[in-house]
C-alpha positions in Angstrom: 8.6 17.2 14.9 4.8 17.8 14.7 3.4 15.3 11.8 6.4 14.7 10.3 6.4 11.2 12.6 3.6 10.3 10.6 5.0 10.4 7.5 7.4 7.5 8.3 4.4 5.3 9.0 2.7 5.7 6.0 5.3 5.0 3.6 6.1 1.7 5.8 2.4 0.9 5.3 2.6 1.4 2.0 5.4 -0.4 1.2 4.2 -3.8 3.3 0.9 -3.6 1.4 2.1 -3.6 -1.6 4.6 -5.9 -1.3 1.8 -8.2 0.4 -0.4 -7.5 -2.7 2.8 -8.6 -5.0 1.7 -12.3 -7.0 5.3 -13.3 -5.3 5.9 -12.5 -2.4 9.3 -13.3 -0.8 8.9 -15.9 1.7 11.9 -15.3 3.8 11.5 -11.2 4.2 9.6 -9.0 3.1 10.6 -7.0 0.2 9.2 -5.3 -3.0 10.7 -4.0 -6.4 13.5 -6.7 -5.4 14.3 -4.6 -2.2 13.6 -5.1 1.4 11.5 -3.4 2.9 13.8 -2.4 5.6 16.2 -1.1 3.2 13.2 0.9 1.5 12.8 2.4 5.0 16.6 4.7 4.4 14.3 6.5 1.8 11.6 7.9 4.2 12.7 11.2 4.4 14.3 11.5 0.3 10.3 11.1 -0.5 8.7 12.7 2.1 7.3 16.4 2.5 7.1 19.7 0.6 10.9 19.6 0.7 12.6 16.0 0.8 15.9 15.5 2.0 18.4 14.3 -0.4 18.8 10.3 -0.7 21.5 8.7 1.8 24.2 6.8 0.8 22.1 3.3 2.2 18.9 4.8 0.3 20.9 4.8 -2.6 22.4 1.5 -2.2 18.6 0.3 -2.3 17.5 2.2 -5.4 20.7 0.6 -7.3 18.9 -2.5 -6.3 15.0 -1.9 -6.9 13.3 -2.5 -10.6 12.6 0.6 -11.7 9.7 -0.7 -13.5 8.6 -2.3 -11.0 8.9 0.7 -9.0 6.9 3.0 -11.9 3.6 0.3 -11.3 3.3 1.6 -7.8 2.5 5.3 -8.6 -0.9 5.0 -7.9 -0.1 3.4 -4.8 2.0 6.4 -3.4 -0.6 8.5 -3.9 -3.0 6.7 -2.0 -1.0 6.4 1.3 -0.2 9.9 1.3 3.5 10.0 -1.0 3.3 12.4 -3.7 4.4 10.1 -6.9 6.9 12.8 -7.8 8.8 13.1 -5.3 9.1 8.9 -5.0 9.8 8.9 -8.4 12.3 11.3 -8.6 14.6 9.3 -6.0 16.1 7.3 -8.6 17.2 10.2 -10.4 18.2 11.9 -7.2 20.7 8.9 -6.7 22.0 8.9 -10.1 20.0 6.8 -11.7 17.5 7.1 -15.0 13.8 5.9 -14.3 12.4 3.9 -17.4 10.8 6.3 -20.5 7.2 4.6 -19.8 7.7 5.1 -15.8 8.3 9.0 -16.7 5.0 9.2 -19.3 3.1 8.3 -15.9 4.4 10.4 -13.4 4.4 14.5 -13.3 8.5 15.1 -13.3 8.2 17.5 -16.0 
């Protein structure tokens, strides 16, 4: 698998900082964008890579979950732990949902 192995790591990183650096965190699990983290983790490969795979069922189930504008305030985020914005924030759309018109203003989806 080469470096792809790390790609899983990063987004996990990501998404436990940034749900640690959330004003409320959940005290019973960990979660962010009103999704658990563990449930964020069916995304992994629908975001990551040149080419990411098309969303799961169970990834899906989580992005019918998540605020999506909660989701567009991480952007910056993404970028900083390796996750190219686009391709995070096109897995709403990839699972049939439409992200928020001030999320796409943000984000290069063209």
């Amino acid at each position: 698998m080469g470096t792809a192995g790390s790609a899983p790591v990063l987004l996990l990183t990501l998404v436990i900082a940034a749900a640690a650096a959330s004003p409320s965190p959940s005290p019973s699990s960990s979660s962010i964008c009103n999704v658990k983290v563990s449930e964020l983790a069916e995304c992994i490969p629908a975001i990551t890579g040149k080419s990411p795979r098309q969303p799961t069922k169970s990834c899906c189930s989580a992005m019918l979950k998540a605020d999506l504008h909660c989701l567009c305030e991480y952007e910056s985020q993404f970028r900083k732990f390796g996750v190219d914005p686009a391709n995070a924030l096109a897995l709403p759309r990839k699972c049939g949902l439409k992200l928020p018109k001030d999320c796409k203003k943000k984000t290069y989806l063209g």
